[in-house]
Biotite code that builds the C-alpha atoms (Angstrom):
import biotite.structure as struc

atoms = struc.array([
    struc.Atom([0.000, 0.000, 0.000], chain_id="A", res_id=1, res_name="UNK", atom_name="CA", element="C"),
    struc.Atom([1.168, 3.496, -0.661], chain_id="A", res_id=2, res_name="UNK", atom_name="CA", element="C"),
    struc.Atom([0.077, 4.611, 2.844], chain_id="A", res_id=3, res_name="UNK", atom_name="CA", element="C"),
    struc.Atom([2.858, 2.205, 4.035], chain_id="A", res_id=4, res_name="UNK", atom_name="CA", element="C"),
    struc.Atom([5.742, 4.068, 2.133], chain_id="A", res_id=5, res_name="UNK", atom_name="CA", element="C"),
    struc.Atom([6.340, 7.357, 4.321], chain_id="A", res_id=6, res_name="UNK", atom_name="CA", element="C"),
    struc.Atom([6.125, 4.697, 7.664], chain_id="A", res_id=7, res_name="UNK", atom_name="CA", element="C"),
    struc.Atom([8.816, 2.294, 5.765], chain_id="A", res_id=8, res_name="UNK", atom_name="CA", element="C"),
    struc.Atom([11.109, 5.309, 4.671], chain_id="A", res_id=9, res_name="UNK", atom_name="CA", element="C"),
    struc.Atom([10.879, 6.503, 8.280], chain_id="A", res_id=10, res_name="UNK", atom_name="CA", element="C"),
    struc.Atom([11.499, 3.623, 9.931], chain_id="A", res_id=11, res_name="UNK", atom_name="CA", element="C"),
    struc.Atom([14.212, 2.772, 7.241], chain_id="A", res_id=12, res_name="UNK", atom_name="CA", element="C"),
    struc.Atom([15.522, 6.674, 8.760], chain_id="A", res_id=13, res_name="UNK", atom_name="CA", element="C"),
    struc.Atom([15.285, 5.569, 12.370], chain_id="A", res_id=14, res_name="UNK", atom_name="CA", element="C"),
    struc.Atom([16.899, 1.750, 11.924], chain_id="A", res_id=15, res_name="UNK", atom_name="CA", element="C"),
    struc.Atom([19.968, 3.157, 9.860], chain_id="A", res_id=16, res_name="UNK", atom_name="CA", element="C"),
    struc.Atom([20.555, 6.198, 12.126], chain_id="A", res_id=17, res_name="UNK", atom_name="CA", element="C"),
    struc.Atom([20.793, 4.383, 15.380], chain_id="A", res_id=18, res_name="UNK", atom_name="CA", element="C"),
    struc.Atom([23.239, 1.763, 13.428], chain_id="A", res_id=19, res_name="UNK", atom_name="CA", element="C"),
    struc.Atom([25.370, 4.940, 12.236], chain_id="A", res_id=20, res_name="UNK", atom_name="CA", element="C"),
    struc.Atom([25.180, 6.056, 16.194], chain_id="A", res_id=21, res_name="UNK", atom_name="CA", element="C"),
    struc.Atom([26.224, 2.247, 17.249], chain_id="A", res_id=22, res_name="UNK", atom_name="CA", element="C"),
    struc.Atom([29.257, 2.598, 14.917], chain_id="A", res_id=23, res_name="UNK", atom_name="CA", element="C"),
    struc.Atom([30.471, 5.858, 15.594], chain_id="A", res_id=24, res_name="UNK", atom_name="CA", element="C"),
    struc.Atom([30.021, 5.183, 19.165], chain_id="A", res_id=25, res_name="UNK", atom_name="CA", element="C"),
    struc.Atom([32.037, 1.404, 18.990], chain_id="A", res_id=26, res_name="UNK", atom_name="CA", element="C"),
    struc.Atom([34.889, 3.345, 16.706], chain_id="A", res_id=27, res_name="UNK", atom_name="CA", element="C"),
    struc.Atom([34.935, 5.874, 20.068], chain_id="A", res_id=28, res_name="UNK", atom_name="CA", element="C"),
    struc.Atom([32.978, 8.661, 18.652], chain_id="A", res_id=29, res_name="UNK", atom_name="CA", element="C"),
    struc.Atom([29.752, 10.216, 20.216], chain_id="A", res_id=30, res_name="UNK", atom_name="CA", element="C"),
    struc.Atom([28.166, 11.181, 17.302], chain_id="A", res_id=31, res_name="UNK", atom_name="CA", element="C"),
    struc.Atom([24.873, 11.038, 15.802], chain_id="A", res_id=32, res_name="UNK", atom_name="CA", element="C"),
    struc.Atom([24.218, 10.667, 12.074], chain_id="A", res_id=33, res_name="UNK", atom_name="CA", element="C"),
    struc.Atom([23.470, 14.425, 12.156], chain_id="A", res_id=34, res_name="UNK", atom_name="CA", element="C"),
    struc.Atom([26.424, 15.471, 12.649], chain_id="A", res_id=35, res_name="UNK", atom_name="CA", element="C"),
    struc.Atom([28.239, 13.498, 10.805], chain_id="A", res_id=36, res_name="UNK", atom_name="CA", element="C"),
    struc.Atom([26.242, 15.185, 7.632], chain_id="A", res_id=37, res_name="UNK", atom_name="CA", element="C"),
    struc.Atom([27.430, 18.429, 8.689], chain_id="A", res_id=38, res_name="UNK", atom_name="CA", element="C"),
    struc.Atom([30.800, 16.816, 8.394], chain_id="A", res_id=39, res_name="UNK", atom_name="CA", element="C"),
    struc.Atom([29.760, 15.992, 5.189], chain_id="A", res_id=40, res_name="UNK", atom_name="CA", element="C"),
    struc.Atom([28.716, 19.372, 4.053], chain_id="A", res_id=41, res_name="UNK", atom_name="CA", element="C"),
    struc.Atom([31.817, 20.859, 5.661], chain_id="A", res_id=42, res_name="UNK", atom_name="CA", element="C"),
    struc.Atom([34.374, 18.726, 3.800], chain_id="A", res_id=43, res_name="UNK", atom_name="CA", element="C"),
    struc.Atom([32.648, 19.204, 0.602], chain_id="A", res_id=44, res_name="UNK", atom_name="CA", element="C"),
    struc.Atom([32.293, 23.188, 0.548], chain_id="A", res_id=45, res_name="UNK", atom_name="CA", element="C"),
    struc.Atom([34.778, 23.768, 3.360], chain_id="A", res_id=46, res_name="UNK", atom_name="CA", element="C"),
    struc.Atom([32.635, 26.310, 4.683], chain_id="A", res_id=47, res_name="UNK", atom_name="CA", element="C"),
    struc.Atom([29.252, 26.841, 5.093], chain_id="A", res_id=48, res_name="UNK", atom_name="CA", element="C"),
    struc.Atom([26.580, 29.752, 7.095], chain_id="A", res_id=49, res_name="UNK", atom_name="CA", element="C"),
    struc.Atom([24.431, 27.711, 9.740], chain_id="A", res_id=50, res_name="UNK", atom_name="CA", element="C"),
    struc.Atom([21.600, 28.952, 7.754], chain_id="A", res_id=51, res_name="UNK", atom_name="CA", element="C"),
    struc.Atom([22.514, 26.913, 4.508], chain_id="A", res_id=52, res_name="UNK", atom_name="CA", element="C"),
    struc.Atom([23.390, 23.923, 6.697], chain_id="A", res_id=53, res_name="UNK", atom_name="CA", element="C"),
    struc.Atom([19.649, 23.812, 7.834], chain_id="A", res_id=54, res_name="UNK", atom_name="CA", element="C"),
    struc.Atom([18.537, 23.959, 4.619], chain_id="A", res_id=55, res_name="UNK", atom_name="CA", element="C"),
    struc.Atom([20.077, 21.572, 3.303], chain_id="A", res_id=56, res_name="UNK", atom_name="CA", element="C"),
    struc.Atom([19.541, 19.404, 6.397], chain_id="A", res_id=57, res_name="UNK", atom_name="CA", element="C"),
    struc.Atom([15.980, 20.225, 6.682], chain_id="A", res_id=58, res_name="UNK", atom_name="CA", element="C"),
    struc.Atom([16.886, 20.728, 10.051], chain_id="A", res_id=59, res_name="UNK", atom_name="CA", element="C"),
    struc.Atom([15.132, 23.648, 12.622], chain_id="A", res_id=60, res_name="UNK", atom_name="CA", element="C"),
    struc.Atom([17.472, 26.412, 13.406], chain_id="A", res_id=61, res_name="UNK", atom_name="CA", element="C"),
    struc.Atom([17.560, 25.407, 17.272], chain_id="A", res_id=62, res_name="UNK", atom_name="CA", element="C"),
    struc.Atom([18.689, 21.881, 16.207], chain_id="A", res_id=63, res_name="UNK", atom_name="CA", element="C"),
    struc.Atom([21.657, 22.685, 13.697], chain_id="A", res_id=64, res_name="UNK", atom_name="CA", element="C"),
    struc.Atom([22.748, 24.989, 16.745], chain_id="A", res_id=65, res_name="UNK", atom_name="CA", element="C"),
    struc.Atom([22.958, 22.386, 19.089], chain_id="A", res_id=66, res_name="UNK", atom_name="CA", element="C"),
    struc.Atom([24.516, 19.758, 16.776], chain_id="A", res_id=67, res_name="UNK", atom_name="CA", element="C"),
    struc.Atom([26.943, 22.677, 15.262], chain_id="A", res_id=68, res_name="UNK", atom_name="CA", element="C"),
    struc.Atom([27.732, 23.358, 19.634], chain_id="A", res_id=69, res_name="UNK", atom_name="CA", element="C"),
    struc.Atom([28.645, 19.927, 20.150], chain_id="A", res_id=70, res_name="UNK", atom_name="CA", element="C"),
    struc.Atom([30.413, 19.843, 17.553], chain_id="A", res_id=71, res_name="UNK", atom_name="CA", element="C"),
    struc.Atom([32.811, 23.133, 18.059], chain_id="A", res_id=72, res_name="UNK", atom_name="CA", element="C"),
    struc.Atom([32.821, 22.141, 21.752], chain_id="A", res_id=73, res_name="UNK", atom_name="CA", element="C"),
    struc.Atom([34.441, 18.667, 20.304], chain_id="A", res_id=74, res_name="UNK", atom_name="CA", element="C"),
    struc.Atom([37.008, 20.570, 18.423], chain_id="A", res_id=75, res_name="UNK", atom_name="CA", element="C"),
    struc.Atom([36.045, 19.546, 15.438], chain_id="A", res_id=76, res_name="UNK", atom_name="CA", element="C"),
    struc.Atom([34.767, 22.640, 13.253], chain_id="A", res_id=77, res_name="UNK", atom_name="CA", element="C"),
    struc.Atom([34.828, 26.440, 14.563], chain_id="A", res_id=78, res_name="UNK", atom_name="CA", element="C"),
    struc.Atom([32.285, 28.883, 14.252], chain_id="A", res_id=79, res_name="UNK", atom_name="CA", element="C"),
    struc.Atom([32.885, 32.886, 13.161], chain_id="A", res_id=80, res_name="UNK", atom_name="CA", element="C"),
    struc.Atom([31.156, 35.582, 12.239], chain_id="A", res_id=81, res_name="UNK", atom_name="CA", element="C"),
    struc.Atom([30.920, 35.276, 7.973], chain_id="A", res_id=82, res_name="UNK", atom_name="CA", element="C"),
    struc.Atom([32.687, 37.794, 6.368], chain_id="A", res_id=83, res_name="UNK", atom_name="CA", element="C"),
    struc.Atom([29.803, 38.607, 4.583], chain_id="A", res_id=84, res_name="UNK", atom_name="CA", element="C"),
    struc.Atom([27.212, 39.250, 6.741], chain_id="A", res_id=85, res_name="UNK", atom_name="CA", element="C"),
    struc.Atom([28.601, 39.366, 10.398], chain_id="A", res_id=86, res_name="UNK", atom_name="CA", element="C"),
    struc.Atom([25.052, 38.246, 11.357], chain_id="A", res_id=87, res_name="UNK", atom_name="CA", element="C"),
    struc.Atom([25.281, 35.171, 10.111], chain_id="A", res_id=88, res_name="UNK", atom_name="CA", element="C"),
    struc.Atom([27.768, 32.532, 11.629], chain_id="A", res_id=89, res_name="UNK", atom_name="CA", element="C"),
    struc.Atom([30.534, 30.380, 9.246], chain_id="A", res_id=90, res_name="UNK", atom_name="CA", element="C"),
    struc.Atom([31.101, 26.799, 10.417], chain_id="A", res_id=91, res_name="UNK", atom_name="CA", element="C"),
    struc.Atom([34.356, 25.778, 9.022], chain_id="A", res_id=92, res_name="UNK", atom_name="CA", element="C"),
    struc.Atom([36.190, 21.860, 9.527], chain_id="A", res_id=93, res_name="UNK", atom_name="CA", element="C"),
    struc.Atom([39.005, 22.428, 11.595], chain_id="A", res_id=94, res_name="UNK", atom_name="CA", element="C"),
    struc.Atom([41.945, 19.605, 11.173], chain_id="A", res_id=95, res_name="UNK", atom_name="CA", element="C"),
    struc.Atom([40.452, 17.552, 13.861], chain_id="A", res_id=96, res_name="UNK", atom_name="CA", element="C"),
    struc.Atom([37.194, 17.608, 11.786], chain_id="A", res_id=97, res_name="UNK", atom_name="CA", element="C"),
    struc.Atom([39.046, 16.511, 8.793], chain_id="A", res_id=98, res_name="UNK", atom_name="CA", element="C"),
    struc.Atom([40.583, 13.867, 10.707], chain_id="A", res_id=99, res_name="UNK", atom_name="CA", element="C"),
    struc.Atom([37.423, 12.244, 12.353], chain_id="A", res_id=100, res_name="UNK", atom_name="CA", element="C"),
    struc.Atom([35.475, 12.497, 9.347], chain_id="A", res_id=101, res_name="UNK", atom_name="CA", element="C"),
    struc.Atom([38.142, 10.415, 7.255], chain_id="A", res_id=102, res_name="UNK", atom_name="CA", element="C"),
    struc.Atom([37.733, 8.085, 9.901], chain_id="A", res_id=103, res_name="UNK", atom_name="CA", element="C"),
    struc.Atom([34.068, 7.791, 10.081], chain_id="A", res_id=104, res_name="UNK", atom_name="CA", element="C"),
    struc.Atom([33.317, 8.013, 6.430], chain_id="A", res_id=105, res_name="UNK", atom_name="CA", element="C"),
    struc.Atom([34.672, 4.176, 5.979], chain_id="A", res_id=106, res_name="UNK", atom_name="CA", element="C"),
    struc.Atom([32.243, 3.231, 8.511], chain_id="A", res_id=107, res_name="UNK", atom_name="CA", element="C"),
    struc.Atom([29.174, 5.066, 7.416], chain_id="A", res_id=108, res_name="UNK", atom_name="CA", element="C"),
    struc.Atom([30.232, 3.711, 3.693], chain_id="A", res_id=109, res_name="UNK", atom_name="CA", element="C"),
    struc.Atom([30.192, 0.037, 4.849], chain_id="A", res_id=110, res_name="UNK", atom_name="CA", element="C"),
    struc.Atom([26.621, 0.423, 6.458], chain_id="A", res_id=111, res_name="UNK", atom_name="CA", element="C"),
    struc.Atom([25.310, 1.909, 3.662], chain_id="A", res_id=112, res_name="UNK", atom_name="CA", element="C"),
    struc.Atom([26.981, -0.611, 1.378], chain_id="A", res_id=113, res_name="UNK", atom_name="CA", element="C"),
    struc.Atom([25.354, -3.188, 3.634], chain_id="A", res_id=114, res_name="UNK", atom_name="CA", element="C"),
    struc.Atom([21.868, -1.756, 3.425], chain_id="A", res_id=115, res_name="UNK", atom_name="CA", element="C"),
    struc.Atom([22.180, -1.385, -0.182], chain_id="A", res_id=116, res_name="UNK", atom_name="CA", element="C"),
    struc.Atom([22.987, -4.832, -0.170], chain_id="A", res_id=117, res_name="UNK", atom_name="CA", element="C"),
    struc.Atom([21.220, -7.276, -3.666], chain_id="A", res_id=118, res_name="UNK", atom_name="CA", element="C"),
    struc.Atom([19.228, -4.018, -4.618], chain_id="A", res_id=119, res_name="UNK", atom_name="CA", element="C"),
    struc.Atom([19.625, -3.707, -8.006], chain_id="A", res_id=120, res_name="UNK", atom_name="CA", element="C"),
    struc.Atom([20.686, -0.319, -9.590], chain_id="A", res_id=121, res_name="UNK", atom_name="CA", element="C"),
    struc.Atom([17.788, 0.353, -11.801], chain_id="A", res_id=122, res_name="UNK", atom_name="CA", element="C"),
    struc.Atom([15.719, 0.121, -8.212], chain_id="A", res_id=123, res_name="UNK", atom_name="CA", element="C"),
    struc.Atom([17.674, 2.438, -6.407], chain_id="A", res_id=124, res_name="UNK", atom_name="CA", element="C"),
    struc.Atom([17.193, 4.705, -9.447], chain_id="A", res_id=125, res_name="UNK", atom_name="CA", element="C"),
    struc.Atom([13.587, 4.567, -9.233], chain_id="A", res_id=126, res_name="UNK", atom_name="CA", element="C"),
    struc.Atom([13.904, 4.835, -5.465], chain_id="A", res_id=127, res_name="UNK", atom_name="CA", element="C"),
    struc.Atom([15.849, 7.682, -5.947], chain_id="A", res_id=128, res_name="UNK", atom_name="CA", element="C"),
    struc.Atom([13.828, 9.590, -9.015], chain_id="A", res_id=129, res_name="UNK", atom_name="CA", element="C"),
    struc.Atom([10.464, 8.988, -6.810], chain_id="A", res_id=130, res_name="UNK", atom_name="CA", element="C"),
    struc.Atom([12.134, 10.232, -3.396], chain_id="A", res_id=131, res_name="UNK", atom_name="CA", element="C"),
    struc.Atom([13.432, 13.712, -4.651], chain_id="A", res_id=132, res_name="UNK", atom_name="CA", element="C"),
    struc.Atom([9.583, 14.105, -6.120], chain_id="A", res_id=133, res_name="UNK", atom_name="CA", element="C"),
    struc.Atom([8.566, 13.663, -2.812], chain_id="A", res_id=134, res_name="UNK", atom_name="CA", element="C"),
    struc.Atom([10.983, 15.972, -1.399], chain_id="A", res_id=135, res_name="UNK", atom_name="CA", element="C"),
    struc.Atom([9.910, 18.462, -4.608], chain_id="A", res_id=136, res_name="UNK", atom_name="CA", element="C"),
    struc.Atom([6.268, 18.319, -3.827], chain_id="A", res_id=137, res_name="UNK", atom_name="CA", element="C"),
    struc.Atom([6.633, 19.500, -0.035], chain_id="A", res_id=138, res_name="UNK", atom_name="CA", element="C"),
    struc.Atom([8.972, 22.617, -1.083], chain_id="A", res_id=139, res_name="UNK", atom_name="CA", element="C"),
])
């Protein structure tokens, strides 16, 4: 039934998350799959507003702050005024970051090699194609 998709997606979300957390946590990390994505972000455009980050995220404000606090507090990005718009902070990977990330990227790889797992590539297309629709027709 299509009613059952959003429920499977979400608990799909939820299962793979608290594996990612298991991981990171086993490796000696406390970190949850949301900030790893900010990792993510950060070592793909180096630096990034907090603004953008939610965004992209489709985060809340008040929950990119925390993650982005916990994350700073770890040592692992810094946070400045932008140069821009000195309203606006600029989270930026600092070599720690960089480190830990190209630690936990082999991990978060393998678990989403493993969920991927005898899917064929034509299906993850389609799952693909039909999930940024979704995410087109709530914009």
């Amino acid at each position: 039934m299509r009613s059952d998709l959003l429920f499977s997606m979400y608990l799909t979300v939820r299962k793979l998350g608290g594996e990612v957390t298991q991981e990171f946590a086993n490796a000696g990390y406390d970190l949850l799959p949301e900030h790893f994505m900010i990792l993510t972000f950060l070592s793909i455009k180096t630096q990034m507003n907090q603004n953008d980050i939610g965004r992209d995220t489709f985060k809340s404000k008040s929950t990119i702050s925390r993650a982005i606090d916990k994350l700073v507090k770890s040592g692992y990005i810094t946070r400045n005024a932008c140069t821009n718009n000195r309203r606006t902070n600029c989270v930026e990977l600092t070599e720690a970051g960089k480190s830990v990330y190209k630690k936990l990227l082999p991990i978060f790889l393998s678990i989403k090699k493993n969920a991927l797992k005898g899917i064929p590539q034509n299906e993850l297309d389609t799952c693909l194609r039909v999930i940024k629709k979704m995410i087109s027709n709530t914009d």
